[in-house]
Wavefront OBJ file of the C-alpha trace (Angstrom):
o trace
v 0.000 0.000 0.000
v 1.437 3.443 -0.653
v 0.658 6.701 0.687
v 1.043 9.805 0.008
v 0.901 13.024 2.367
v 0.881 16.786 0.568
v 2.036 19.648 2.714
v 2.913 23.448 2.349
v -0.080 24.754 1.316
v -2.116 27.544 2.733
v -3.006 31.637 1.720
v -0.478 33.959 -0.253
v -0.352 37.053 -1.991
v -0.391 37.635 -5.741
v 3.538 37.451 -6.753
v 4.681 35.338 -3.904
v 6.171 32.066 -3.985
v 5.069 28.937 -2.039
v 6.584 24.867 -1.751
v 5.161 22.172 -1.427
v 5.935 18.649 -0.086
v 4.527 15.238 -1.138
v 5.890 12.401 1.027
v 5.561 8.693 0.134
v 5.718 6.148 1.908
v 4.436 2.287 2.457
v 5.801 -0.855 1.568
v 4.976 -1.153 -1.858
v 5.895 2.258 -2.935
v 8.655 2.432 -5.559
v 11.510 4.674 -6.426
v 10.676 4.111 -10.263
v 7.319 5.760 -9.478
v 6.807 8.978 -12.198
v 5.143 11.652 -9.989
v 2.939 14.079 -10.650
v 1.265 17.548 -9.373
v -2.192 18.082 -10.111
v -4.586 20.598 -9.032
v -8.579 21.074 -9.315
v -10.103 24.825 -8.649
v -13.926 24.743 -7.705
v -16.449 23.377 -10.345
v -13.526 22.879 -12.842
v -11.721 19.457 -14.185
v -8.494 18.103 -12.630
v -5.313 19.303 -14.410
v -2.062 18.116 -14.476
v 0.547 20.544 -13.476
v 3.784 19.239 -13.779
v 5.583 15.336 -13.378
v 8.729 14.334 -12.814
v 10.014 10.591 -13.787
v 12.637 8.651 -11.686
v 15.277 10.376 -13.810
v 14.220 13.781 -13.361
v 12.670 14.246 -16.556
v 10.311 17.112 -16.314
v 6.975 18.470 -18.138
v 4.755 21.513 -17.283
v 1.678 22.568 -18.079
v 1.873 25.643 -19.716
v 0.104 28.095 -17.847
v 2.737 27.233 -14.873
v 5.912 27.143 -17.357
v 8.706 29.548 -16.467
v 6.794 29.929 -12.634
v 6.691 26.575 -11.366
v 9.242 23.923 -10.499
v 8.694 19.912 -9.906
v 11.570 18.180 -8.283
v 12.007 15.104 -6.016
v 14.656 13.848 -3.578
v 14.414 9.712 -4.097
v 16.127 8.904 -0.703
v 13.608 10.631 0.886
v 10.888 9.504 -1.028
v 9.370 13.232 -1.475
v 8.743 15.332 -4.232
v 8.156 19.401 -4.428
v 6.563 21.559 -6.322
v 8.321 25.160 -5.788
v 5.594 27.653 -7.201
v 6.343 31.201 -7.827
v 5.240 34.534 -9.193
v 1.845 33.013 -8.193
v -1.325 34.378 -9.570
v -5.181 34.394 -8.312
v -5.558 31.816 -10.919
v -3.374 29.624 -9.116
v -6.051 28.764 -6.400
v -7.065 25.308 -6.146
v -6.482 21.811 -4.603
v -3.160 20.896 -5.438
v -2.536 16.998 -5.373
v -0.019 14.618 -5.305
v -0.114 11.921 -7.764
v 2.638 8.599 -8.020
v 2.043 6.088 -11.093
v 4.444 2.901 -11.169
v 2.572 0.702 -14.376
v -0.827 0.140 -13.404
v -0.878 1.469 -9.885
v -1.966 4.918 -9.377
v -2.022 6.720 -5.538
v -3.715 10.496 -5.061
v -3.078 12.071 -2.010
v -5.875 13.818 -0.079
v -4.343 17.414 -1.600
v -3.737 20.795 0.191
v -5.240 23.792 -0.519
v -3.542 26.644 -2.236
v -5.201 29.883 -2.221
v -3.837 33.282 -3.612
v -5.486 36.417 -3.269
v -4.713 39.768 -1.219
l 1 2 3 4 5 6 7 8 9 10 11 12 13 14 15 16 17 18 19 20 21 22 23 24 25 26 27 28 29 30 31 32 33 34 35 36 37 38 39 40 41 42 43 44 45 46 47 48 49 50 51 52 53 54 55 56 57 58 59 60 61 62 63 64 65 66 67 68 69 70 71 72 73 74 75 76 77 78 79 80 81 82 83 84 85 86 87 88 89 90 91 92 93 94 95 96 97 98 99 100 101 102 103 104 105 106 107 108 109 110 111 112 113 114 115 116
């Protein structure tokens, strides 16, 4: 079983930056796992922010290219999403996502909200 625990978010001001953590843990959780940041604003479809594979291969969305930055220590089994120049737009339910084949874990997500 794997799961996986997002931290870091909370309210900030237009043009501010923010991290957050995704830890994974449980027995069957592995390394080769891509991962994945998605987030889901009120009444609107999931979308997929950014992923990162085992060998840090990275894609973007593009309305967080150039602002946002996935990244993931494998020792520690966490991954971060380092989000700045942050925009109103920005607010949603950002989630953690691992995929290994088949298996896909969600986390329960953390709330990101930006306004002043």
């Amino acid at each position: 079983q794997v799961q996986l625990v997002e931290s870091g978010g909370g309210l900030v001001q237009p043009g501010r930056s923010l991290r957050l953590t995704c830890a994974a843990s449980g027995p069957t959780f592995s390394t080769d796992s891509d991962m994945y940041w998605f987030r889901q604003a009120p009444g609107m479809e999931p979308e997929l922010v950014a992923g990162i594979t085992r060998n840090g291969l990275t894609n973007y969305s593009d309305s967080v290219k150039g602002r946002f930055a996935i990244s993931r220590d494998i020792a520690k089994q966490m991954v971060y999403l380092q989000m700045s120049s942050l925009r109103p737009e920005d607010t949603a339910v950002y989630f953690c996502n691992a995929r290994d084949g088949n298996a896909v874990t969600w986390g329960q997500g953390t709330q990101v909200t930006v306004s002043s």
